[in-house]
Residue frames as qw, qx, qy, qz and C-alpha x, y, z in Angstrom:
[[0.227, -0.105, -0.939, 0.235, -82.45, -7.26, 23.93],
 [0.456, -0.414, -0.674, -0.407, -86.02, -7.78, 25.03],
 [0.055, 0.410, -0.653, 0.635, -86.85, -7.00, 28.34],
 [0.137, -0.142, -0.978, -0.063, -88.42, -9.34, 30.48],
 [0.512, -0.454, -0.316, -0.658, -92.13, -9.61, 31.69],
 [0.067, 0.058, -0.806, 0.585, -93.40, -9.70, 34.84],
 [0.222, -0.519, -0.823, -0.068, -96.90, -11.31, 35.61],
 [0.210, -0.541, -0.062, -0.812, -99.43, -7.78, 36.35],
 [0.192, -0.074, 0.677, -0.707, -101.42, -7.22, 39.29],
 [0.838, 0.050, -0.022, -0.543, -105.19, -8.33, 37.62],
 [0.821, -0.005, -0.568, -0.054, -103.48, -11.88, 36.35],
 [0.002, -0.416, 0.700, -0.580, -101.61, -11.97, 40.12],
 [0.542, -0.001, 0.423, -0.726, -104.91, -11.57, 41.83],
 [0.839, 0.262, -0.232, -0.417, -106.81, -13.75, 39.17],
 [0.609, 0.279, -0.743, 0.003, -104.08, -16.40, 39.52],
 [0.155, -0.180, 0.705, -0.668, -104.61, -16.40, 43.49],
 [0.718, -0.005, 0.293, -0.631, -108.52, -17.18, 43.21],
 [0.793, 0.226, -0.437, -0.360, -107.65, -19.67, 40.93],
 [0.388, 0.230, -0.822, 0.347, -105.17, -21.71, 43.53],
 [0.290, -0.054, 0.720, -0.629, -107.79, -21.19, 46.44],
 [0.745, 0.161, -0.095, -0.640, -110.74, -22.51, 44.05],
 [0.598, -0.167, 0.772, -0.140, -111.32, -26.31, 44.88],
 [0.711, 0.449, 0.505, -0.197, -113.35, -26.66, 41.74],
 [0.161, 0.867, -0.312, -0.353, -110.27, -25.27, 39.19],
 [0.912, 0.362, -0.011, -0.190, -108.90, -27.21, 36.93],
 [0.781, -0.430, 0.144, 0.429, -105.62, -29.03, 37.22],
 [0.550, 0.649, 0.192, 0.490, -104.51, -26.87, 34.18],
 [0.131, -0.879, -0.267, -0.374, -105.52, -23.97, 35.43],
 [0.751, -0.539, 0.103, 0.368, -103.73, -24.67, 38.92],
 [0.773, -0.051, 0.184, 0.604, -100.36, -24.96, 36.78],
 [0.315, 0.658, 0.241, 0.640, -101.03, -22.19, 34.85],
 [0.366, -0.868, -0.061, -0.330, -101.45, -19.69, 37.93],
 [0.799, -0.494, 0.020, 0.341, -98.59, -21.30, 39.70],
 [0.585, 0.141, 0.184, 0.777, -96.15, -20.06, 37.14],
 [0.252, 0.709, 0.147, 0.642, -97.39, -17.05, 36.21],
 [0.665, -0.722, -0.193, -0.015, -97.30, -16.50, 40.51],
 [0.792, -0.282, 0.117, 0.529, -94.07, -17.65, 40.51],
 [0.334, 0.182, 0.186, 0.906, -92.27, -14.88, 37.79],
 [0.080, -0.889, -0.429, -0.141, -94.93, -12.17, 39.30],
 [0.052, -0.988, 0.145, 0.018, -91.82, -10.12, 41.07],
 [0.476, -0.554, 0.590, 0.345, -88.84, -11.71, 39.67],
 [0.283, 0.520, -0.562, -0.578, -86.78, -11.92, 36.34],
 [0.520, 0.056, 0.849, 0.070, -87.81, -16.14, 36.05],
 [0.493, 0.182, -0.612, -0.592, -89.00, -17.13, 32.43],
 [0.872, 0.224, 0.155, -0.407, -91.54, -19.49, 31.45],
 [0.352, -0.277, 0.842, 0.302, -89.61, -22.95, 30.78],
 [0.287, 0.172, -0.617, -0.712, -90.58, -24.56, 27.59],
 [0.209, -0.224, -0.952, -0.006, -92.57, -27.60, 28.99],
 [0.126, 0.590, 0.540, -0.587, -95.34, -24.95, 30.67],
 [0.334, 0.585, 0.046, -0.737, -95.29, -22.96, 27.31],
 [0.365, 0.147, -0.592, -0.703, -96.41, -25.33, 25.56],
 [0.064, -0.422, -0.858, 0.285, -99.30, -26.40, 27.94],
 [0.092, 0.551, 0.410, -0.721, -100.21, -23.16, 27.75],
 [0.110, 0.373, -0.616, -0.685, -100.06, -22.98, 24.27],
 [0.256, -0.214, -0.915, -0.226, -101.87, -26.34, 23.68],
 [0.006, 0.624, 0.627, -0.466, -104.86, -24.54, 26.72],
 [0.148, 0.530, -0.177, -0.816, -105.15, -21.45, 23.99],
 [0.290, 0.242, -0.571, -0.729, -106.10, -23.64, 21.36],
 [0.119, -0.322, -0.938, -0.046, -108.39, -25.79, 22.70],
 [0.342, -0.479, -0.230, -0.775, -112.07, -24.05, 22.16],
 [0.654, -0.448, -0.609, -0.029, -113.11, -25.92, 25.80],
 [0.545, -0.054, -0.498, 0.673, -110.96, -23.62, 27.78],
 [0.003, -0.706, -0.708, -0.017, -111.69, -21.12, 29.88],
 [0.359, 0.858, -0.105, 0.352, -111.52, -17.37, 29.90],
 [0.497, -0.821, 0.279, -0.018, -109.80, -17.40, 33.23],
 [0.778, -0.111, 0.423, 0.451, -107.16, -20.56, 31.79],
 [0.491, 0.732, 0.243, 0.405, -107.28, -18.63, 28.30],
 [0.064, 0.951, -0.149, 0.262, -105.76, -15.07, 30.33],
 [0.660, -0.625, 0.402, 0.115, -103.49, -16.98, 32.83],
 [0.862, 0.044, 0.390, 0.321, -101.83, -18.95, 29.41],
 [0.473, 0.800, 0.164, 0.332, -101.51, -15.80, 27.70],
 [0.151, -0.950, 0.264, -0.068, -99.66, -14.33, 30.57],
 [0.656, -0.584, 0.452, 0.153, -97.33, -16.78, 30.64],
 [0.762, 0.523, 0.261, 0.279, -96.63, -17.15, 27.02],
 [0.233, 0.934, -0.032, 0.270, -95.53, -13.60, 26.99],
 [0.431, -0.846, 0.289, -0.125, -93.01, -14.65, 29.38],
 [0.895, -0.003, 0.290, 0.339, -91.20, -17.63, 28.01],
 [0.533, -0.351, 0.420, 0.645, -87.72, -16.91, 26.74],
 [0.539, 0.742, -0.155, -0.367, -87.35, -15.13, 22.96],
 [0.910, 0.130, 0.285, 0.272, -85.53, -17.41, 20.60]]
C-alpha cells in the first residue's frame, strides 16, 4: 500500500498567497483550498477536484502558480 501525501511547506505557503490574492483566479482559489485542506492530515483529493486539476494542467493558459498547486493535488487523489 501507497502511502499517502501530504501537501509540502513551499505549495502550503504558495497556496496561502494565492487565497489572500484578490486578483487569483477562481481555479486557482479551489485549487489552494484543497491542497490547504490535506496539508497536515491523511484527506485525499476527491475525484471531482482531480479532475479540475487535471483539466488546469492541460490547458496551455494556466498558470505556473495553478500548474504547481494542480500537481500537488493530483499526487494526492486516491490510487485506483
Amino acid at each position: 500500500m501507497s502511502r499517502n501525501e501530504k501537501t509540502g511547506p513551499r505549495v502550503t505557503k504558495t497556496a496561502a498567497l494565492v487565497l489572500r490574492d484578490p486578483n487569483a483566479s477562481a481555479l486557482a482559489k479551489s485549487l489552494a483550498g484543497s491542497g490547504l485542506a490535506q496539508a497536515h492530515t491523511t484527506k485525499q483529493t476527491s475525484p471531482a477536484v482531480a479532475r479540475t486539476a487535471a483539466k488546469a494542467l492541460n490547458d496551455g493558459r494556466t498558470s505556473t502558480t495553478t500548474r504547481a498547486l494542480a500537481g500537488s493535488v493530483l499526487t494526492q487523489k486516491p490510487k485506483r
